[in-house]
C-alpha positions as CSV (number, residue, x, y, z in Angstrom):
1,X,93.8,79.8,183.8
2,X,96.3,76.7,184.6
3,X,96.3,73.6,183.8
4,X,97.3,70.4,185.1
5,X,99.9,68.5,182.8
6,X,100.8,64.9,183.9
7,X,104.3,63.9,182.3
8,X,105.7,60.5,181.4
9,X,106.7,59.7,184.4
10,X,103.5,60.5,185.9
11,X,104.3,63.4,188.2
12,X,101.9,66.3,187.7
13,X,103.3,69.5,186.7
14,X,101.2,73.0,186.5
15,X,101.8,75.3,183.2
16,X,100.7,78.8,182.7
17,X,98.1,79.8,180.9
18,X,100.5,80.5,178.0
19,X,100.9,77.2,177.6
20,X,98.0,75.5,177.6
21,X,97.4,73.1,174.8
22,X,94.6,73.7,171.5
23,X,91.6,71.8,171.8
24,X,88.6,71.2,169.9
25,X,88.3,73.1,166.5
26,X,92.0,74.3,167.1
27,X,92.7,70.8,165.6
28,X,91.6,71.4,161.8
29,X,91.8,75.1,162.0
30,X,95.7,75.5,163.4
31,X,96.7,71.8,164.0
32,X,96.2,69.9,160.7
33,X,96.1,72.9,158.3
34,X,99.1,73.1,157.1
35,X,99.0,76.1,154.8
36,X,99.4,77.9,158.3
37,X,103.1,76.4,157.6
38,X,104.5,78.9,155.5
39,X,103.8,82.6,155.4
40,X,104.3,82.4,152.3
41,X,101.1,81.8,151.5
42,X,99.0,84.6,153.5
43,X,98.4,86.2,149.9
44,X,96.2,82.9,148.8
45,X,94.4,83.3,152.2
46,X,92.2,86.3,150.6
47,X,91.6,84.3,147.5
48,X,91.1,80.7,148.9
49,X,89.1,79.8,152.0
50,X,90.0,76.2,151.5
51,X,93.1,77.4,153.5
52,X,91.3,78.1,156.2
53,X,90.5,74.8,157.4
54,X,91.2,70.9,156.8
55,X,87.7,69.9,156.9
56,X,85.9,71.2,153.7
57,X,82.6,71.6,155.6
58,X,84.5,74.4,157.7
59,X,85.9,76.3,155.4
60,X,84.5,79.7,155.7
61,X,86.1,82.9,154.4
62,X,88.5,84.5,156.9
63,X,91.6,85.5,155.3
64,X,92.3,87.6,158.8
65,X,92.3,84.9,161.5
66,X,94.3,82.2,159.0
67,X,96.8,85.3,159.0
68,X,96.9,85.5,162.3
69,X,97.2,81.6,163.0
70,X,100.0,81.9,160.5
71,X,101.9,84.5,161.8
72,X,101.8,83.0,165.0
73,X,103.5,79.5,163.0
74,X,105.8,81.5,161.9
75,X,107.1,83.2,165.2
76,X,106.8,80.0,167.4
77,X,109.9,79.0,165.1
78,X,108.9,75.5,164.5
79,X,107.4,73.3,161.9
80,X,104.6,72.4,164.3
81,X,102.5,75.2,166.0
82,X,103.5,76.1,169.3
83,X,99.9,77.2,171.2
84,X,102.6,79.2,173.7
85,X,103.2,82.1,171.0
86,X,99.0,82.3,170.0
87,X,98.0,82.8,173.4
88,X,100.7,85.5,173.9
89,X,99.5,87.3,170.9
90,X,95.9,86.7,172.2
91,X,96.0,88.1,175.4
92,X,97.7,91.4,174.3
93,X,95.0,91.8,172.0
94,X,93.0,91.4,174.9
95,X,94.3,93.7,177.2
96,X,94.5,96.2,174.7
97,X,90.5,95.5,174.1
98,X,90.2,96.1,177.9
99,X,92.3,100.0,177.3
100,X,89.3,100.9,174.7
101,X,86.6,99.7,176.5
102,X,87.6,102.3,179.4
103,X,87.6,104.8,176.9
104,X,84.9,103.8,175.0
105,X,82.3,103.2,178.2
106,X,83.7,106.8,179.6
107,X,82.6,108.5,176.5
108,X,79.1,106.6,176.7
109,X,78.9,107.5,180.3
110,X,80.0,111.3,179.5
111,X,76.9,111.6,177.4
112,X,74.4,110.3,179.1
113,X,75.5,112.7,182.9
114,X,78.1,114.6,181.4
115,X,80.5,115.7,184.5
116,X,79.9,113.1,187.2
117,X,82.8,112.7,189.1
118,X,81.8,108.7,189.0
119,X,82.2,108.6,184.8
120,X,86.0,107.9,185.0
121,X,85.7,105.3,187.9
122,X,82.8,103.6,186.3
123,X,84.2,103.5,183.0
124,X,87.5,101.8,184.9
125,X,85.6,99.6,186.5
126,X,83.5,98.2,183.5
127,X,87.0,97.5,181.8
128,X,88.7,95.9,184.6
129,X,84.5,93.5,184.8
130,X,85.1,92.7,180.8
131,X,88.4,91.6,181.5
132,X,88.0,89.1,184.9
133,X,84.4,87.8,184.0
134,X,85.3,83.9,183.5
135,X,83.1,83.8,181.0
136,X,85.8,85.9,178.8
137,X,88.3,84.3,180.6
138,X,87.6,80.7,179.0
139,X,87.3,82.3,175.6
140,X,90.6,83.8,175.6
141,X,91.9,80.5,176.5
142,X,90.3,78.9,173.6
143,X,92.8,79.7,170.6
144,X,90.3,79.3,167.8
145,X,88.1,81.7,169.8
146,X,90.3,84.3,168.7
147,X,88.1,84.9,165.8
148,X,85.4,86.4,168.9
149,X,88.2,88.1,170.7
150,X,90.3,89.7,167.5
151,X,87.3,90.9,165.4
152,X,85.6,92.1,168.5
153,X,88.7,94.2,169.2
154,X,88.5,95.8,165.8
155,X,84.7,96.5,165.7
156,X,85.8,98.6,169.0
157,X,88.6,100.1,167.3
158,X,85.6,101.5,164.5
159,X,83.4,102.3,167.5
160,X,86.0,104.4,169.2
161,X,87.1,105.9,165.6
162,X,84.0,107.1,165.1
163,X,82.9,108.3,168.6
164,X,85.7,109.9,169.9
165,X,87.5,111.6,167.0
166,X,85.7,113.5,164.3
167,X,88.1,113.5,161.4
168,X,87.4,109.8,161.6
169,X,84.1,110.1,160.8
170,X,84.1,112.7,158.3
171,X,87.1,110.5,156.4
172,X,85.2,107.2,156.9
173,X,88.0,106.1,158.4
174,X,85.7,103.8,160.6
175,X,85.1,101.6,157.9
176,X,88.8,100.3,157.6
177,X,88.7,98.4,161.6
178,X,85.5,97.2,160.4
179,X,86.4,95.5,157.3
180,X,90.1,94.3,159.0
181,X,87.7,92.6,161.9
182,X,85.2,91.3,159.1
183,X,88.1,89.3,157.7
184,X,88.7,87.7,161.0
185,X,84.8,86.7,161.6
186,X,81.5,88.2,160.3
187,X,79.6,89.8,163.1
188,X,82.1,92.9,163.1
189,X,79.3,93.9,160.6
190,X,77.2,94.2,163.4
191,X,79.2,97.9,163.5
192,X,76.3,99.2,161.4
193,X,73.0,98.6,163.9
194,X,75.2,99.1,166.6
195,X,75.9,103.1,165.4
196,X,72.2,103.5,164.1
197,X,71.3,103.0,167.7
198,X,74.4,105.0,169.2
199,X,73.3,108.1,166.9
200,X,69.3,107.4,168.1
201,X,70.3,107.9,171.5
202,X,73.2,110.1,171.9
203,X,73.9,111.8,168.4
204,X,71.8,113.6,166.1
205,X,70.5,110.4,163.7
206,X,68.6,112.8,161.7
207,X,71.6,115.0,160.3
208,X,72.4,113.8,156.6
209,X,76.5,113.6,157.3
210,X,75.0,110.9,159.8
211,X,72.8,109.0,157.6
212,X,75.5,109.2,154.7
213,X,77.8,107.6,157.5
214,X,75.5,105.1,158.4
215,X,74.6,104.6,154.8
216,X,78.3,104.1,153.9
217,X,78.2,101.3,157.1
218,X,75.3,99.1,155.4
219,X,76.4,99.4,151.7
220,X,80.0,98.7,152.9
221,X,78.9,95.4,155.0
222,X,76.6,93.9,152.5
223,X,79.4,94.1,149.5
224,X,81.7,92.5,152.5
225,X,79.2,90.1,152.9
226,X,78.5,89.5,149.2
227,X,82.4,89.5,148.5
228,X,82.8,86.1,151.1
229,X,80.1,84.3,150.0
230,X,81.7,84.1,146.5
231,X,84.8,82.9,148.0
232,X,83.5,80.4,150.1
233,X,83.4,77.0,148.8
234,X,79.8,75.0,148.1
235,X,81.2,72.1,150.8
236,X,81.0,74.7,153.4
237,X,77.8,74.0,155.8
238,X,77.1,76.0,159.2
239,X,76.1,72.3,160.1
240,X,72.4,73.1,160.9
241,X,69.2,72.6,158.8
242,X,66.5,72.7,161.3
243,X,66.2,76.2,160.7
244,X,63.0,77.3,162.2
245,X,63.9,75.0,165.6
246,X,67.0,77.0,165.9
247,X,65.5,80.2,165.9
248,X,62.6,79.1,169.0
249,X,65.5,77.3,171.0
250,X,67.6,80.8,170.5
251,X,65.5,83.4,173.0
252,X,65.7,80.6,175.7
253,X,69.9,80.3,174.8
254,X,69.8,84.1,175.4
255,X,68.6,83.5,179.2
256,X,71.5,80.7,179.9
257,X,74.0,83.7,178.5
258,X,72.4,86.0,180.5
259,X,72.4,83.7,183.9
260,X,76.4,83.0,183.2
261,X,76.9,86.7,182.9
262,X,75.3,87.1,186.4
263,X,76.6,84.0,187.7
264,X,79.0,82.3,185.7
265,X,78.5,78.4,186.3
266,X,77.3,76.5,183.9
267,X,80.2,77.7,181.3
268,X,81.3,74.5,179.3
269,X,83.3,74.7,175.5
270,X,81.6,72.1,174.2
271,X,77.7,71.5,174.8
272,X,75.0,69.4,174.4
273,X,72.1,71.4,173.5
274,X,69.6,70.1,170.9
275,X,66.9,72.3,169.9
276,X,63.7,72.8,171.2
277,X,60.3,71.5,170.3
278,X,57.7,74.4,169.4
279,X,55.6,73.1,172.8
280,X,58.8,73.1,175.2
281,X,57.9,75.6,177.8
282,X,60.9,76.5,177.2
283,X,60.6,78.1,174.2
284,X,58.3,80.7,175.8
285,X,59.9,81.4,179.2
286,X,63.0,83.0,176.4
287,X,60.7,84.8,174.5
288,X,59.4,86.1,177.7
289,X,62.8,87.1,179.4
290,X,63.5,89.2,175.3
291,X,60.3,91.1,175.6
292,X,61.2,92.3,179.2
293,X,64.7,93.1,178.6
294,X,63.4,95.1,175.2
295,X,60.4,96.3,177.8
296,X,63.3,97.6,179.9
297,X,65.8,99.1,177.0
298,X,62.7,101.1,176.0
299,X,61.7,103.1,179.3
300,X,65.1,103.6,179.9
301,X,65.5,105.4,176.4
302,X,63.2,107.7,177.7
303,X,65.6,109.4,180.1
304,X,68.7,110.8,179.2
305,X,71.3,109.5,182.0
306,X,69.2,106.2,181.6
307,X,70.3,105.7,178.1
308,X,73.0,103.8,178.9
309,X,71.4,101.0,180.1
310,X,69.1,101.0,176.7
311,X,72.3,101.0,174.4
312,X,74.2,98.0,176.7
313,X,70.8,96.1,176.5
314,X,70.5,96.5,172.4
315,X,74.2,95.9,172.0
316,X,73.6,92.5,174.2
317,X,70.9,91.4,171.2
318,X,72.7,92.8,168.3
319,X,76.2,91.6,168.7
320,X,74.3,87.8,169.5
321,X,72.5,88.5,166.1
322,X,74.4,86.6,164.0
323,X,74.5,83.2,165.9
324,X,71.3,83.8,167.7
325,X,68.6,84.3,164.8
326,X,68.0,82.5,161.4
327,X,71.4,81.4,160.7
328,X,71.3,78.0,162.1
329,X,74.9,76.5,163.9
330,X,76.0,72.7,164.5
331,X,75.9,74.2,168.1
332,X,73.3,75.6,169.7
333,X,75.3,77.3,171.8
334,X,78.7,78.3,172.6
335,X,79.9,80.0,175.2
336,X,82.7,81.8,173.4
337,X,79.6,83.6,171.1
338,X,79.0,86.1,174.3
339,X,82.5,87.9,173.6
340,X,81.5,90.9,171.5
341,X,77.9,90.8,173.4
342,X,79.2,91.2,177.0
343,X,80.6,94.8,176.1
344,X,76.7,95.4,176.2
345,X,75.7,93.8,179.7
346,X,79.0,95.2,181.4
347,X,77.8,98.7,180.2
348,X,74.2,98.0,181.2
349,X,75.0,97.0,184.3
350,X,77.9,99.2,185.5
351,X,76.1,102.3,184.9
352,X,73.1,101.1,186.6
353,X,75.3,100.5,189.5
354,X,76.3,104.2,189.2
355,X,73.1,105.4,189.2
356,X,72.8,103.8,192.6
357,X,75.9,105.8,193.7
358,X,74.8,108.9,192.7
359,X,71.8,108.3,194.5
360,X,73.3,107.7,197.5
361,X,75.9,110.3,197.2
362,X,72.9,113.0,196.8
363,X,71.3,111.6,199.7
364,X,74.2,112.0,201.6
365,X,74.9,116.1,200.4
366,X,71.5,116.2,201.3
367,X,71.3,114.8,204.4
């Protein structure tokens, strides 16, 4: 991602992406807030979510991303943050989010056709989509977004704790990426549907060291949840009251997420969606795409090498849960809310695009 940077004498001069400038929300959230100044004060950011922001009606809990803006301060060396040194830190965070997602999809895909040569190759390949879809692309770019990027990377820290390595279940030990990530934005407690529907397909959701597990991921998330709302201050406001129009415009938001996945041009920061009147037609061509994509998850559960394309289709509508449902947003929309519900579709999609090639590589044994 460049950018074109006109100087004062008018000769235009093309930065890296590492230097593009904050925009938007970066203004009160990095900008203007200056207890990001001192580093000093990351202590008060667990105990004050006024520091999160300059604008009371923005200040929601999380201590996590106000660390990370501050650390940031603190290493660009300056009195004034230096947007160079955030999207440095950002994009390691997201390469390393790209490293788990290979392991992550390779252990879904392992389940579902243990032994295919193509599990590897697929897995590489979903990690290498995540990481060039544009879509991602522009919310990396976006500094504030960070709070997508970072607590998505710690919600697959927890996944891949508690797939891939046992002690880390027995020991709970999933719960600690969760709660880090849940200080940096709230849908990393989306961790707890997102297991119940891992264990439905590919574990054993019945066994009680499961349900004590998936027990210790609800009680764990509503106390998190609980535990911020009595830190965030009463001027706080999601900036949305028409709560009912929200919820009808969502299913139809869903379907432009969906299109920019497929075909990503119509990706803008900053939108002007209004909601939608209960006659739009609108309102029921969404509601139409969700019950065929739920239509779809469900036959697909039915098979075993299938599966896949089930959990990438659930984890779509999960992860979108929290800003796609009855908590209403100034925005509509916003591109940058796909981040954590991408991991779904790339799944979805990848290993349906395996399960052509090991179609065609049986027809070709066989013929």
């Amino acid at each position: 991602e460049n950018v074109s940077v006109v100087d004062a004498q008018g000769s235009v001069k093309v930065g890296a992406h590492f230097n593009n400038p904050f925009h938007f929300d970066d203004a009160h959230t990095i900008e203007n807030n200056v207890y990001i100044r001192d580093i000093k004060n990351i202590p008060e950011f667990f105990v004050n979510a006024k520091t999160t922001s300059s604008l009371p009606t923005n200040q929601a809990y999380r201590p996590g991303l106000t660390t990370l803006n501050a650390i940031d301060t603190w290493i660009g060396g300056k009195e004034e943050p230096v947007s160079k040194y955030f999207h440095i830190h950002i994009f390691i965070a997201f390469l390393l989010l790209g490293v788990l997602l290979f392991f992550f999809y390779n252990n879904i895909f392992e389940r579902a056709m243990p032994g295919s040569l193509f599990n590897h190759w697929l897995a590489l390949f979903g990690a290498v989509w995540f990481w060039v879809h544009a879509a991602n692309a522009e919310t990396v770019n976006y500094v504030i977004a960070r709070s997508d990027t970072q607590s998505t990377l710690w919600i697959l820290i927890a996944f891949v704790v508690y797939a891939l390595w046992e002690k880390g279940r027995d020991y709970f030990l999933f719960l600690i990426p969760m709660i880090i990530g849940f200080t940096i934005k709230e849908p990393a407690l989306m961790l707890a549907p997102l297991v119940v529907v891992f264990e439905y397909l590919f574990g054993k959701l019945r066994e009680q060291k499961t349900l004590l597990r998936i027990a210790a991921l609800f009680v764990t998330g509503g106390a998190l949840y609980l535990f911020s709302r009595s830190f965030t201050p009463p001027e706080w406001t999601s900036g949305q009251n028409d709560h009912l129009g929200y919820l009808i415009t969502q299913p139809f938001v869903m379907v432009h997420y969906f299109a920019n996945f497929i075909l990503p041009v119509d990706l803008a920061v900053d939108t002007d969606w209004e909601v939608l009147a209960a006659t739009d037609w609108r309102v029921y061509a969404g509601i139409a795409f969700v019950l065929a994509m739920l239509v779809i998850a469900y036959f697909c559960s039915r098979k075993q090498e299938y599966k896949p394309i089930t959990f990438g289709i659930l984890w779509f509508f999960i992860a979108l849960a929290p800003t796609s449902s009855i908590f209403p947003f100034a925005e509509v929309l916003n591109d940058h809310r796909v981040f954590f519900p991408y991991i779904g579709l790339v799944m979805a999609f990848t290993w349906a695009f395996g399960l052509l090639l090991v179609r065609m590589a049986k027809k070709m044994e066989a013929g």
